[in-house]
Each structure stands twice: as C-alpha cells, then as structure tokens.
N, C-alpha and C positions, 0 to 999 in steps of 0.2 A: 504493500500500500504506500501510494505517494505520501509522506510526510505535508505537504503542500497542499495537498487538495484534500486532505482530510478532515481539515479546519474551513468552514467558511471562510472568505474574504475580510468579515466584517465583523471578526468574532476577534483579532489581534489588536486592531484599532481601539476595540473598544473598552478590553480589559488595560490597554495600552493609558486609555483615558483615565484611568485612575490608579492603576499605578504608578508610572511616572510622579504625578501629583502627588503620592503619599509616599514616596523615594525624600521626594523634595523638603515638602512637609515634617519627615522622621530626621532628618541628616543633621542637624545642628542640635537636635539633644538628642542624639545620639552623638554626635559627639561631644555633648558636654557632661555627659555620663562615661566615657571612653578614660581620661584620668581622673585624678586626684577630684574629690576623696574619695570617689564614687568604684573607681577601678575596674571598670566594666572589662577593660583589655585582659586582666586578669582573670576571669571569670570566662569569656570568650577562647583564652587561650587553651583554660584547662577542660573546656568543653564545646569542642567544634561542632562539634553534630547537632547541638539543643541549642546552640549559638543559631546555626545557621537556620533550622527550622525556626524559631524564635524569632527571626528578625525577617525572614518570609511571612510570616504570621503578622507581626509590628505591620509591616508595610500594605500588605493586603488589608488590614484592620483600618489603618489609617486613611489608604485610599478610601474603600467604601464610606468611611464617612466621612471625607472632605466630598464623595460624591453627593450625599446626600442632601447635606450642607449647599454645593452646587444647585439641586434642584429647586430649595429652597429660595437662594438667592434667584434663580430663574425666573419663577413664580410669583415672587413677594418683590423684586426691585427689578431686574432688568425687563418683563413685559410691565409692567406700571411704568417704568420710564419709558417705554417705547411710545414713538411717535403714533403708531397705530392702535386706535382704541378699540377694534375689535379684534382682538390677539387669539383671548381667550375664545371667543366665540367661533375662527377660521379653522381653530384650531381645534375643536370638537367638532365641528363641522369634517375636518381633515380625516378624523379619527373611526369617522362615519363609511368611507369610500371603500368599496371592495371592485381592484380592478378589475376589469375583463382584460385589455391587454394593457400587460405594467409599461408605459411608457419611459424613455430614458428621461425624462426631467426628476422619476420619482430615484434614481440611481443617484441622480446629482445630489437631489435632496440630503439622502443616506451620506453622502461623502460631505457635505456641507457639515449636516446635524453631528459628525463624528467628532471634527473639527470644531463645531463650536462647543460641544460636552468638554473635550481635552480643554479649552481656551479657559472656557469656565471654570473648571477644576481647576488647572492650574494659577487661576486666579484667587480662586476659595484658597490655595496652598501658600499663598504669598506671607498670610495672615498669621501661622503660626512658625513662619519662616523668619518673618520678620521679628517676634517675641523672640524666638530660639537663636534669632543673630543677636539679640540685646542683649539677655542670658549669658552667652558665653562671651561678651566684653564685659558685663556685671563682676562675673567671677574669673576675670583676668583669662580667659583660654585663648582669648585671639588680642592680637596689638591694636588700639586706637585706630591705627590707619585702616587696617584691615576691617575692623568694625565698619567703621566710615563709608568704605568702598564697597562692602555687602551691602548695607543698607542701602544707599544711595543706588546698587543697582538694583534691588530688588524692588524698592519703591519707582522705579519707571517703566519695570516688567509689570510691576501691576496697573501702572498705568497703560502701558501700549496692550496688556490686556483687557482690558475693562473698553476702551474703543474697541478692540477687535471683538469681541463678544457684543456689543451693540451692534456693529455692520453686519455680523452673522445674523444676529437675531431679526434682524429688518428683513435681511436678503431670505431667510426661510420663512417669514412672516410673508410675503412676497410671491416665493415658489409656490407655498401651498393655497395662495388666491387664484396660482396658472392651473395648479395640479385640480382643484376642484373643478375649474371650467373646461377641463379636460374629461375627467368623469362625468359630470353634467354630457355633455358629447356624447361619450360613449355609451351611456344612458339613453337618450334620445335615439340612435341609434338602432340602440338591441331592442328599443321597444318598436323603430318602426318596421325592423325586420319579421318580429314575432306580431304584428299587425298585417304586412305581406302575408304573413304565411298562414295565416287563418282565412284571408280572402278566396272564395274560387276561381281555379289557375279558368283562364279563359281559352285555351287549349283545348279542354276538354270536353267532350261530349255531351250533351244537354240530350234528355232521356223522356220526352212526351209521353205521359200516361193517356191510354185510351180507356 
C-alpha cells in the first residue's frame, strides 16, 4: 500500500493546523522548565521513552485547544468584525447544500478554509507564546536583547496574522455566496430534468380506444 495515498489529501493539513500551533505554543515553557530549578533535562535524560510520549501528548493536548480556542475567537470576534452581516446566516445556509456534481470552486474553498484554521490557530498561539517569552526573561533564561527581539517579532506575527485571517475570512464569506448560487443551479436543473421526464415522450404512439 502506497504510504501517500493512504491518507486523504486533506487529513495532513489539517492535523498540521494544530499542531504546529501547539509546537509553538508549548516551546518557551518548555523551555523554561528544561533548567534550573525545574530540571526537566534531567528527568528527560533519565527517561527517553515517557519523555518523548509525554511531550507528543503536551503538544497534541495543546494544539487541540488552542484549536478550540480558535473556533471561539472565529465565532465571537473575527465574523462580528466582519464587514459582512450575514456570515452566520450564508453560512448555514452553506451547511444546507448537498452537491450533485462537486464543483472545483468547492476544492478551493477546502484549500482556503485549511489555510485560514492554520492562520487562526496560529494566531490563538501567539498569546501564550508571548506570556512564555516574558516568563523566561522574568527568571533570567534568555538575555534582554533576546527577550526584546522575540517579543517584538512575535507581536507582528500576530499582527500580519490577524489581517490575514480577516482576508481569508471575507474571501470564504465570498466563495460560499458563488458556491450557493451554484447549487441553487444545479437544483433548478435536476428539477427541470425530472419535470422532462415525467412529460409524454411525443415519439410515441397514441393508442385510440374504440
């Protein structure tokens, strides 16, 4: 069996979406647990196996809920800021459509919506990244400067995310206005086909009773 074709396409992206994010999220207390006085290197050293399950565990843990976290902020701040006042409404409307045939705009959709869950996440992840950079200049782990330069880049990653996470959210706010009028379509469609097909074919024989 192919390794590659085993997995869905859209099954790596997505566990991708929140892992990464709880990598990011976990890395600064974990390492500000790593020495003094905490000593985690010691503990890690003497037990690689329950280390390394344990900190797959941490990070899986942590993603899901900075994903969750994500969903929330979704919901509760970036559709309320959204310029478009019927988000919520397009979008159980969206939730409603069962294709006849999937068009490619609903593929794009999928590659968009991947992309903005990751953007998102990893913007929920800034927040405890940022505490855990202050953290370890608090108890001396990292030098002034170093402090300084994390911080300052992590607070403009969370800004060039929070924009990119609004133009996703517009541009699929967007998509699923085309994708509905496409269903709509093909709705129309399938109904005037099974309207044809109940008409008498004119072809056929007409049968005078005496």
């Amino acid at each position: 069996m192919n390794p590659t074709t085993a997995v869905r396409s859209d099954v790596l992206p997505a566990v991708g979406s929140f892992l990464i994010p709880g990598t990011v999220a976990a890395t600064p207390w974990v390492a500000l647990a790593w020495g003094a006085p905490h000593h985690l290197q010691k503990f890690v050293d003497a037990n690689e196996a329950i280390s390394s399950v344990a900190g797959a565990l941490l990070i899986v843990g942590v993603g899901l809920l900075i994903e969750s976290v994500g969903t929330f902020v979704e919901s509760q701040i970036v559709d309320r800021e959204s310029r478009n006042p019927d988000v919520s409404e397009r979008w159980y409307q969206y939730l409603k459509i069962a294709w006849i045939r999937e068009p490619i705009g609903q593929r794009y959709l999928r590659k968009i919506l991947m992309t903005f869950k990751f953007e998102l996440n990893l913007l929920v992840a800034t927040v405890p990244t940022m505490l855990g950079t202050l953290a370890l200049y608090h108890y001396h782990v990292i030098r002034n400067e170093d402090a300084a330069w994390l911080a300052l880049s992590i607070a403009l990653l969370g800004c060039y995310l929070w924009h990119a996470v609004a133009a996703d959210a517009d541009l699929l706010h967007r998509l699923r206005g085309t994708l509905l009028e496409v269903a709509e379509e093909q709705a129309a469609e399938a109904t005037d086909r099974i309207a044809s097909s109940l008409l008498p074919s004119s072809n056929q024989p007409e049968f005078i009773s005496r």
